[in-house]
C-alpha positions in Angstrom: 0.0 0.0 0.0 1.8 3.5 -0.7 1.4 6.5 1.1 -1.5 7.9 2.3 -2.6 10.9 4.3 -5.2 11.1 7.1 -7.6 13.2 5.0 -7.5 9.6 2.3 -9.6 7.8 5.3 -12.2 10.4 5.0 -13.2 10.3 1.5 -15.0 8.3 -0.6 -11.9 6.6 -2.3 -11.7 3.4 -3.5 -11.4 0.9 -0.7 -7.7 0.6 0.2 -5.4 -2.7 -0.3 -4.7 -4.4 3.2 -2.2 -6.7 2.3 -0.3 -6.9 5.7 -2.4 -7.4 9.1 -1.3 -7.5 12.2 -3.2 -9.9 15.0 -2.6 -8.4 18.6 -3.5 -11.0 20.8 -3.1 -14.9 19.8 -5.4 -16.6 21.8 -8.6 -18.8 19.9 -9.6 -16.1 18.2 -6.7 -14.5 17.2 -4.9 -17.9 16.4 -8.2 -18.5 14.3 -8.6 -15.1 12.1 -4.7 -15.4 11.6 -5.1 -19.0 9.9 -8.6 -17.3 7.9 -5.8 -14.1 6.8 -2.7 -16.2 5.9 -4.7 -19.2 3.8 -6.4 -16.0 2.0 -2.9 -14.5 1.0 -1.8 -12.3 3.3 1.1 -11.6 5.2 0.2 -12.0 9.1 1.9 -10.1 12.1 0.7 -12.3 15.1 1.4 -10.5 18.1 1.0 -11.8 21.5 3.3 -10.4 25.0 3.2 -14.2 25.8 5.8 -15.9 23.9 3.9 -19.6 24.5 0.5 -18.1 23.3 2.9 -17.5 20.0 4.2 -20.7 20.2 0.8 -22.6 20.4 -0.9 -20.2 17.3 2.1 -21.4 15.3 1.6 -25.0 16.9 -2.1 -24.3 15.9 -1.4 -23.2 12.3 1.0 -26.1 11.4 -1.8 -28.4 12.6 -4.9 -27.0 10.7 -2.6 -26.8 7.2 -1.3 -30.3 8.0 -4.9 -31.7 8.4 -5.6 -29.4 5.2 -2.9 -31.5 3.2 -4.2 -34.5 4.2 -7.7 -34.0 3.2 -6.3 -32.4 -0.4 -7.3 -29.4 -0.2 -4.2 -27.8 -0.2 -0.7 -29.2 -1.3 2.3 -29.3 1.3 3.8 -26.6 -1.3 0.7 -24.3 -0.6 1.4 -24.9 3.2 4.4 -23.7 3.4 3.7 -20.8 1.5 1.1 -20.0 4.7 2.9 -20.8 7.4 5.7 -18.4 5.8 3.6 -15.8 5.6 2.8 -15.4 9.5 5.3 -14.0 12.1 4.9 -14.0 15.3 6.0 -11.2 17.8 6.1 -10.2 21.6 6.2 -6.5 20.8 3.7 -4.2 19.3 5.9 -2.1 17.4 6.0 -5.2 15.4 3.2 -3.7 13.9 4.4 -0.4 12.6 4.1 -1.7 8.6 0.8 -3.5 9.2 -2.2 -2.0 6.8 -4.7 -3.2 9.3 -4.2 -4.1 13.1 -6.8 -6.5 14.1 -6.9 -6.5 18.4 -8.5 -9.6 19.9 -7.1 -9.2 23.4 -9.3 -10.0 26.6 -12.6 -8.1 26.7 -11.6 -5.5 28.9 -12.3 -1.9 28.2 -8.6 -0.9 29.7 -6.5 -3.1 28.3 -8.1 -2.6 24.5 -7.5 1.3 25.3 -3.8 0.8 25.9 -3.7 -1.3 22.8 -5.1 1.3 20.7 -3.8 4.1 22.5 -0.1 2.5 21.6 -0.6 1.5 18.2 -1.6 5.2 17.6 2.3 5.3 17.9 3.9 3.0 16.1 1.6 2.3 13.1 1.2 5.0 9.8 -1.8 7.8 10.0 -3.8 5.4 7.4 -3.4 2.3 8.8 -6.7 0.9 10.0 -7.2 0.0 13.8 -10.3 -2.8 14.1 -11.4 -4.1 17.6 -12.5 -7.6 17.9 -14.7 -6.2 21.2 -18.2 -8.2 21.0 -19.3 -5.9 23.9 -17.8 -2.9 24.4 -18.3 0.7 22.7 -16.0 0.8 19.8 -16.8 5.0 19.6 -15.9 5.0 23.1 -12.3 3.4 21.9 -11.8 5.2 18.7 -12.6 8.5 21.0 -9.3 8.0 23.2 -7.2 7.4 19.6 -5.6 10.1 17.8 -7.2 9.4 14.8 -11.0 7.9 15.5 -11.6 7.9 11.7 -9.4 4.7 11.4 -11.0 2.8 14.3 -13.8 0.3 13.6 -15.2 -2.9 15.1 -14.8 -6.2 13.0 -16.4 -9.0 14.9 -15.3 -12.7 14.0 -17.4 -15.6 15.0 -15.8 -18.8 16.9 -13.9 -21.1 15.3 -13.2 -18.0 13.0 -12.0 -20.3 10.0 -15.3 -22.3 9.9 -17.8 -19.2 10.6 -19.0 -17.4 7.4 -20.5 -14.4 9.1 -18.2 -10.9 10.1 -20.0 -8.2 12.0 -18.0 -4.8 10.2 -18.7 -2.0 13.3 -18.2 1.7 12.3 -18.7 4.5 15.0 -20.3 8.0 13.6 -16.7 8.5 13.7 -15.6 5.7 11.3 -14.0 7.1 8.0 -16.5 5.2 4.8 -13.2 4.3 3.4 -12.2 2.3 6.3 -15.7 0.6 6.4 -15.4 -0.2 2.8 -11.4 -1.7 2.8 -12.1 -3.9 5.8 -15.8 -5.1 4.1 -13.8 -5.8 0.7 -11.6 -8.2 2.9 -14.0 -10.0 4.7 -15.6 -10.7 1.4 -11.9 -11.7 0.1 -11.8 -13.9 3.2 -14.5 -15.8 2.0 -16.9 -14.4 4.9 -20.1 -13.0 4.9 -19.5 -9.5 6.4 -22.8 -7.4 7.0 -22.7 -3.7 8.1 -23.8 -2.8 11.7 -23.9 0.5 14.3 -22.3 0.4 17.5 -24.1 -1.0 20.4 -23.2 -4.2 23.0 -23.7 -7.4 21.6 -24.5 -5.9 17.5 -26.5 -8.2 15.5 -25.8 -11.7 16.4 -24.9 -11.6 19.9 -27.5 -8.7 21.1 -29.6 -11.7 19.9 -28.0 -14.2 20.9 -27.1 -13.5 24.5 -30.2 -12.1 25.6 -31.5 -15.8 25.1 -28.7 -17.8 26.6 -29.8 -15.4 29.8 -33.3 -16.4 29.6 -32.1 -20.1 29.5 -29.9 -19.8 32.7 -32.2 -18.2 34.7 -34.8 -20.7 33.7 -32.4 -23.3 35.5 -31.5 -21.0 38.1 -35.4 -21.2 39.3 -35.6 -25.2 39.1 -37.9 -24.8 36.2 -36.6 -27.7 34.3 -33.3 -29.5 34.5 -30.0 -28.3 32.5 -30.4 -31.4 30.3 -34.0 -30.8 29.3 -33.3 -27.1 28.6 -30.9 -27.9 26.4 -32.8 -31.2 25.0 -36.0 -29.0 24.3 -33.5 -25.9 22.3 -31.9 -28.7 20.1 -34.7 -31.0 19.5 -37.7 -28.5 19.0 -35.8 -25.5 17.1 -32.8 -27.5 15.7 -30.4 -25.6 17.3 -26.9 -27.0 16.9 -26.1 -26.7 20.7 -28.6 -25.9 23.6 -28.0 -22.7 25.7 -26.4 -23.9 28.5 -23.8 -26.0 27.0 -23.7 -22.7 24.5 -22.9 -20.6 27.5 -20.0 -23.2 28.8 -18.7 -22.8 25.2 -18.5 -19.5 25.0 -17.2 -18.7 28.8 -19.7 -17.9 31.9 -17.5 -15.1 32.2 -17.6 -13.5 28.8 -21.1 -14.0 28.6 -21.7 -12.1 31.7 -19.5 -9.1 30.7 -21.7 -9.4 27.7 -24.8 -9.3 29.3 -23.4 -6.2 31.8 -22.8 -4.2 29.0 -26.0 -4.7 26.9 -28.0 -3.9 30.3 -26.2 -0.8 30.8 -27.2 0.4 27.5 -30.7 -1.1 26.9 -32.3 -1.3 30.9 -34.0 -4.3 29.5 -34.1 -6.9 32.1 -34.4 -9.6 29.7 -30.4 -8.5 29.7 -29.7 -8.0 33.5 -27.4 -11.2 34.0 -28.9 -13.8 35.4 -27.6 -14.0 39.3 -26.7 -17.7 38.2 -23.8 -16.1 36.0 -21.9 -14.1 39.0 -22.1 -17.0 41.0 -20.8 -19.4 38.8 -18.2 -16.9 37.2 -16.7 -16.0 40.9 -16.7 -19.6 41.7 -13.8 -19.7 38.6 -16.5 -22.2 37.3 -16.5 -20.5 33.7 -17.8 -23.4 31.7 -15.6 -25.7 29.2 -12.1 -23.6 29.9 -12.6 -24.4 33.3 -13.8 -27.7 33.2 -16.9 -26.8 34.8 -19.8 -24.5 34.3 -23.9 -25.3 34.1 -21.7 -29.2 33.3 -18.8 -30.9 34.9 -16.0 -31.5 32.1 -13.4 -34.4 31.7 -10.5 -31.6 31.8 -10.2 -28.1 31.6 -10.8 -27.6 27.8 -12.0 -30.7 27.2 -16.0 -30.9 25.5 -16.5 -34.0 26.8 -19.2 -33.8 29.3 -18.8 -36.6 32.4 -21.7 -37.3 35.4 -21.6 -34.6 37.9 -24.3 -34.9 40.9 -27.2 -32.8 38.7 -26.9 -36.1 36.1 -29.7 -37.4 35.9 -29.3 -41.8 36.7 -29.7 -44.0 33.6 -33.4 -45.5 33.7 -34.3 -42.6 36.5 -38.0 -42.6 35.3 -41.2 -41.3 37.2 -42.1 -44.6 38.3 -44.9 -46.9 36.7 -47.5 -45.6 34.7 -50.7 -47.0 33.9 -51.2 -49.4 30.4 -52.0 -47.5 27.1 -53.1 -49.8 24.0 -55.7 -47.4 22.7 -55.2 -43.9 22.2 -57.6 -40.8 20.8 -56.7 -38.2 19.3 -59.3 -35.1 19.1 -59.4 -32.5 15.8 -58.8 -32.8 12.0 -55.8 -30.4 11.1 -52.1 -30.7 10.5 -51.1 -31.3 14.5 -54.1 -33.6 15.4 -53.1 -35.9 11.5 -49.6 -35.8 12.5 -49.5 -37.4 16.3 -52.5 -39.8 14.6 -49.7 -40.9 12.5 -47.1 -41.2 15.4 -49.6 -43.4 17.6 -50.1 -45.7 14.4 -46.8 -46.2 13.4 -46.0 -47.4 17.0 -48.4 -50.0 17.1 -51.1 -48.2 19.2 -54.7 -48.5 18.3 -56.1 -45.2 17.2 -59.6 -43.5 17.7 -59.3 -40.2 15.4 -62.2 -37.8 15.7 -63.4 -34.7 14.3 -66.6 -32.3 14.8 -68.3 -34.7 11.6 -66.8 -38.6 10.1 -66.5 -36.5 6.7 -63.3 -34.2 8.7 -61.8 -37.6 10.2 -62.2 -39.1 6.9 -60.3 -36.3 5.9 -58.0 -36.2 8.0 -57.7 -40.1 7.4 -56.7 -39.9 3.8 -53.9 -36.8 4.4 -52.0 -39.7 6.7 -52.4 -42.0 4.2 -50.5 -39.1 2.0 -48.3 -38.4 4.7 -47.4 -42.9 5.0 -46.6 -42.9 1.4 -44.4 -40.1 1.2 -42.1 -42.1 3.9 -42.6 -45.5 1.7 -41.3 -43.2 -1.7 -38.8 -42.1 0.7 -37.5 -46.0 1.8 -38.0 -44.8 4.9 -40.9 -47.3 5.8 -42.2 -50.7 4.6 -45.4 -50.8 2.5 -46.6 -54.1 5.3 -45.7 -51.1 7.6 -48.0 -47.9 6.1 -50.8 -50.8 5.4 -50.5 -51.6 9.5 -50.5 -48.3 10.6 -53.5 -47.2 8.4 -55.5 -50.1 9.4 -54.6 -48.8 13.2 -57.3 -45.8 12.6 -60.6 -45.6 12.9 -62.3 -42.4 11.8 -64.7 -40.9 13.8 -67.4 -38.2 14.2 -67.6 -37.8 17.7 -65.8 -38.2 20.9 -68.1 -40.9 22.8 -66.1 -43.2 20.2 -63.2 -42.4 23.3 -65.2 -44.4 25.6 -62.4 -46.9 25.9 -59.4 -45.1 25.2 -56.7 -44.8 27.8 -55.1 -41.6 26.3 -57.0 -39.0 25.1 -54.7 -36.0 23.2 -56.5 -33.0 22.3 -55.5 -30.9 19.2 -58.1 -28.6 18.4 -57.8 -25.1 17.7 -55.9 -23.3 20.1 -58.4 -21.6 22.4 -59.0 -21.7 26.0 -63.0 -21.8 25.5 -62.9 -24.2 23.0 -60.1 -27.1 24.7 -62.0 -26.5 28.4 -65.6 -27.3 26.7 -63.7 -30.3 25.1 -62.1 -31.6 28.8 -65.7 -31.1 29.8 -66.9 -33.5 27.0 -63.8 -35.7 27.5 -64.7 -35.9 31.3 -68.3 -37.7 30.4 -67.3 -39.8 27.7 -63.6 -41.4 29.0 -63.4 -44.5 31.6 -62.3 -43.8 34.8 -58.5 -43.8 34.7 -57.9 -42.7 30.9 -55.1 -40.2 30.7 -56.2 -36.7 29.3 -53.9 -34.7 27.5 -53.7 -31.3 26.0 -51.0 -30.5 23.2 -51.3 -26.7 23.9 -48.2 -24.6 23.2 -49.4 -21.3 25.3 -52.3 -21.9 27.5 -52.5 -23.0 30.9 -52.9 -26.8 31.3 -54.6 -26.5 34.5 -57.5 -24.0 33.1 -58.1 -27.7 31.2 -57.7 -29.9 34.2 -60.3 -27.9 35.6 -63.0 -28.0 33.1 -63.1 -31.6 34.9 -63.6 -33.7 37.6 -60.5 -35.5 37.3 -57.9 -33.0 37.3 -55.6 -36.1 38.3 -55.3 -37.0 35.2 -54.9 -34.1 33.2 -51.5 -33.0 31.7 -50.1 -31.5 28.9 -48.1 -33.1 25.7 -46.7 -30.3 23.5 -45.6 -32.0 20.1 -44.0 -30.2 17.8 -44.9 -29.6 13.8 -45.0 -31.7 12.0 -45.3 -34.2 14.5 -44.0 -37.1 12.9 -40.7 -35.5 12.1 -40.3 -33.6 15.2 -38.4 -35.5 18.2 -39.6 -33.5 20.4 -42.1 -33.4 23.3 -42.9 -31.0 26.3 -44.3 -32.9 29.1 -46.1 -30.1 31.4 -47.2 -31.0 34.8 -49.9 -28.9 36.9 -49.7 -28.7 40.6 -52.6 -31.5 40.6 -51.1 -34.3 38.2 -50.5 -37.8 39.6 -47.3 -39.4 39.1 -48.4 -42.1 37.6 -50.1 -39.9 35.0 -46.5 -38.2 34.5 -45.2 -41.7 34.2 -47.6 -42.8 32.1 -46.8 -39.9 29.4 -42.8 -40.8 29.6 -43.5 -44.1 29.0 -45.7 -43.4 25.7 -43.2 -40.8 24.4 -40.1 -43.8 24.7 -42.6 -46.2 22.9 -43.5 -43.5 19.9 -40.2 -43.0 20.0 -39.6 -39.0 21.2 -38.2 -37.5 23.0 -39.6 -35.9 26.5 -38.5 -33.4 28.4 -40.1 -31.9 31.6 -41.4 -29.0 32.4 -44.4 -27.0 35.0 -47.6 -25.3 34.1 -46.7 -21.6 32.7 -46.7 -19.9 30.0 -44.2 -20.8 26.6 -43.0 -23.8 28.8 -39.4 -24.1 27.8 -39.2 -23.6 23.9 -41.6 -21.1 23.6 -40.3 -19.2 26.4 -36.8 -18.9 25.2 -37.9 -18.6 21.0 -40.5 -15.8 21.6 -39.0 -13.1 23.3 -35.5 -13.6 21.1 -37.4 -13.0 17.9 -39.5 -10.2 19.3 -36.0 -8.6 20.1 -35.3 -9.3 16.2 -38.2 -7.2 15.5 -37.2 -4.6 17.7 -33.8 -4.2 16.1 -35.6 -3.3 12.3 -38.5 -0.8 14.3 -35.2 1.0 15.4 -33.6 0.5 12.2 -30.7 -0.8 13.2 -30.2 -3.5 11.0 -32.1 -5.1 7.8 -34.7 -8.1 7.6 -31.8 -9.5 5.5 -28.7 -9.2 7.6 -30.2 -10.2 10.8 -31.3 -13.1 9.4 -27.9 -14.1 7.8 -26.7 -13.0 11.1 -28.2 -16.1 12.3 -27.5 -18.3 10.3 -24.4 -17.5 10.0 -23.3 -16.4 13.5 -25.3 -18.7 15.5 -25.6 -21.7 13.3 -30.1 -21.7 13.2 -31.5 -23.1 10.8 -33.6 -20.4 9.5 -33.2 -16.7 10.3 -36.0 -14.9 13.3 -37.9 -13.4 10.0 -38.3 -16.8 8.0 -39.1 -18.7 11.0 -41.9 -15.7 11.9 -43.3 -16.4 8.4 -43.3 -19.5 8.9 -45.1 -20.4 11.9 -47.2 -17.3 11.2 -47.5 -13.8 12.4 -50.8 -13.8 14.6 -49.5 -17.2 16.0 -46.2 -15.5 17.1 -48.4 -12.4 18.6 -50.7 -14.8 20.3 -47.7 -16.4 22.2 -46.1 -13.2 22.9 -49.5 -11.7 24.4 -49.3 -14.6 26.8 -45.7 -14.5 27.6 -45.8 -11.0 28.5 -49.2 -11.4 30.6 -47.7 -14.0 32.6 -44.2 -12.4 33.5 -45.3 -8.7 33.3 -41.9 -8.2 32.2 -41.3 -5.0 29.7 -38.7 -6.2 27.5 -41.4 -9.1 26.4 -44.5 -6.4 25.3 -45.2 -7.7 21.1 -43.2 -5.2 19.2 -45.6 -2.6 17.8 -44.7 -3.4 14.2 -45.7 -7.3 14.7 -49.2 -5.7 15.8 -49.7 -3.6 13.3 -48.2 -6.3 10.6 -51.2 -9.0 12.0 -53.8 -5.9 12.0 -52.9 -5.3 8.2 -53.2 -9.0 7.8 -50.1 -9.9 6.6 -49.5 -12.7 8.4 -46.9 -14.8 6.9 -46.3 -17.5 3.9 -49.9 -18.9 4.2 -51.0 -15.3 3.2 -48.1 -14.2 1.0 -47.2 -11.5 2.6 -45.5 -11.5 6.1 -41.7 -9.7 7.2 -41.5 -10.2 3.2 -43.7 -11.3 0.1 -43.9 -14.8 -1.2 -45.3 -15.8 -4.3 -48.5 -17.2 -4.5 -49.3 -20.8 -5.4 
């Protein structure tokens, strides 16, 4: 790069070449976005005041490119070539030719000051200065330099070579040049980089983190166990990690300094740490690093998880439950079709009934649909669709229950509508048939109540589509016998799901944790922070979801989404969960998602 003066930074020139970039700090990260820099062509300053933290990112290096040869996807002449291009130094005037100084030092707001402050020294007036800070102000930092035009965020993900998406942070002091020379290199890097403003925790991990808090202080109050948490995240929103082994990863520690800094800036509670966090994080319990966190660790460092005295003993079930051959299954649309199909599959006999026989017939001849896809798909037998088929018998009442001894509800979801059903269920079930609700908001024990067995009332939350879905919230109200509980666990081994546990209120676990973290999305486009777009590759990207908050909003649909948030935020009274303004007025315009073509964004019609 040839000379340039400050005044460059501040205009609209073309972005600038940064061929030579320096990495202060060689920890993970830095280790990491030094392999991303020198396997993209460019000549790598790492620079670490521990001489063994340079040793192991060299260490690190030679291992990645070696298991790069070996897997052919780069020769051993194409290795060296890397590892020659990165140098590694104790000093930061090591720095002093660098085009852009990338700091990824400890999140501390003092020690990334004297970092900057420093390199104001050593490096030329149009070098660049990016912070790797997830949480802290980056105007604040570029303030305290001599020349705040140059400073900017850039915000890797972990494990930086493997992670497409790069937060680029400018300040109202960043210089657009600087914004657009770091951008061009991300995109260079073969990342994904997406512009943001400067606040705690951007895009990704203002997301992100407010959830993980949500999921620890659901622990911390003995809602449901660590493993279930996690279970229900994985399972029911296919999540590649649930958020408490998420927050081990990532560093109880860091996630509370997180979490402190997004609270001081937003006052939303849904950001005050958890207490859980400052306990654990004094306790030097910090998660994987540690070798302990919310789980107990086979070393410090290691992933592998080992028994702790919160595991739960192998075959530690609820006690017997009572026999289930016959099973009903109450309503005629996609949820009520869908468990039909589970019972059948799994051998149980199957009562199906609608408001008329026409609707169960219906709802008959989409599972027969449903069973052939799966026999196109070699993923069952023809003997086995025939079986399972044969298992249900359509009806157009519920006194065909009389000799059930499982009743699931799935009709519509309405408080009125399930409690006059319990009421019906009540008269028309033996004495000892379980009663269950699949309801995803309401209370299970405004059911219970509708008879005179509240006993035997609980609630089985499956997830759609049913048959696909491994998941199942089991929801216990302060009145449910055991042997109702363990009846439930039983079935869900047999239909082969997988339950997890939790009490009466509202969301349960998934709801309770997917809700308010996509009504936070929706909040971050009303303040126009960020795009539909980028917070969605955001996401994906950053934090590994299958879809982005927006296409899973279509999805499940818009007055659903407000529905659940209505009750979240009437149960826990909490601010930060009020339904974002714009989802209301979205719903009142009736744009409602894919099944009306027009949601967060337009879809053609069919």
């Amino acid at each position: 790069m040839g000379p340039h003066s400050t005044a460059d930074l501040s205009t609209e020139a073309s972005p600038l070449s940064l061929a030579t970039v320096a990495v202060v700090g060689l920890g993970t990260m830095g280790t990491g976005i030094a392999e991303v820099l020198t396997r993209a062509g460019r000549e790598v300053i790492g620079i670490d005041t521990d001489e063994a933290a340079a040793r192991r990112a060299v260490a690190g290096l030679e291992a990645a490119t070696a298991r790069a040869v070996q897997r052919e996807r780069i020769t051993e002449r194409e290795r060296q070539d890397v590892l020659a291009r990165f140098r590694t130094f104790t000093d930061l005037q090591a720095a002093a030719d660098a085009d852009l100084v990338i700091e990824v030092v400890p999140e501390d707001y003092e020690l990334k000051r004297q970092v900057l402050t420093a390199l104001d020294g050593i490096v030329r007036p149009e070098t660049i200065l990016a912070t790797g800070t997830n949480a802290l102000s980056v105007t604040r930092l570029a303030a305290d330099s001599q020349h705040p035009e140059r400073v900017l965020g850039v915000h890797f993900f972990n494990p930086a070579p493997a992670m497409k998406l790069v937060e680029v942070v400018s300040s109202v002091l960043t210089a657009p040049t600087a914004v657009a020379a770091v951008t061009t290199l991300a995109r260079e890097l073969g990342k994904d980089p997406i512009a943001v403003g400067d606040r705690p925790g951007f895009v990704a991990d203002g997301l992100l983190f407010g959830y993980l808090n949500q999921a620890a202080a659901m622990y911390e109050a003995k809602y449901a166990t660590r493993e279930d948490i996690d279970a229900a995240m994985r399972l029911g929103c296919g999540l590649p990690m649930g958020p408490l082994a998420l927050l081990d990863l990532i560093g109880v520690d860091t996630a509370r300094t997180v979490l402190e800094a997004m609270y001081a800036e937003s006052r939303d509670r849904l950001h005050a740490p958890a207490p859980i966090l400052g306990q654990l994080a004094e306790a030097g319990l910090t998660g994987r690093k540690a070798g302990r966190g919310f789980y107990t660790y086979e070393a410090p460092g290691s992933a592998t998880v080992v028994p702790d005295t919160e595991t739960p003993a192998t075959g530690d079930g609820p006690g017997a439950g009572r026999t289930v051959s016959q099973v009903g299954v109450a309503g005629s649309g996609t949820m009520a079709s869908g468990i039909a199909e589970v019972f059948a599959k799994a051998g149980y006999a199957v009562v199906l009934a609608a408001r008329s026989l026409e609707k169960a017939e219906k709802a008959k001849a989409r599972i027969a649909k449903s069973l052939g896809r799966s026999v196109d798909k070699s993923r069952l037998t023809a003997e086995a669709r025939d079986a399972a088929l044969a298992a249900i018998t359509p009806a157009g009442s519920l006194d065909a229950f009389a000799e059930v001894d499982l009743a699931v509800e799935a009709v519509a979801e309405d408080l009125a509508v399930k409690q006059e059903l319990f009421g019906t269920l009540d008269k028309v079930c033996k004495p000892g048939a379980v009663l269950a609700t699949t309801t995803s908001s309401l209370p299970v024990v405004a059911c219970a109540r509708a008879t005179s067995r509240p006993q035997d009332v609980i609630g089985m939350h499956f997830f759609n589509p049913a048959p696909a879905m491994k998941l199942v919230e089991i929801v216990r109200t302060v009145l449910t016998a055991d042997d109702v509980h363990a009846t439930v666990r039983e079935v869900c081994a047999t239909v082969r799901k997988h339950p997890v546990d939790c009490g009466d209120r509202a969301g349960f676990i998934v709801n309770a944790l997917l809700f308010p973290y996509l009504n936070n999305a929706i909040k971050m486009v009303e303040e126009h922070y960020a795009s539909l777009d980028d917070i969605d590759a955001a996401m994906r990207l950053g934090g590994g979801y299958p879809m982005g908050p927006f296409e899973l909003l279509d999805v499940v649909g818009l007055d659903v989404s407000l529905a659940i948030e209505k009750v979240l935020h009437a149960e826990f009274r909490d601010p930060g969960l009020a339904p974002s303004p714009l989802l209301e007025h979205l719903v009142a315009a009736g744009c409602l998602g894919r099944k009306t073509g027009r949601g967060f964004r337009e879809y053609a019609r069919r």
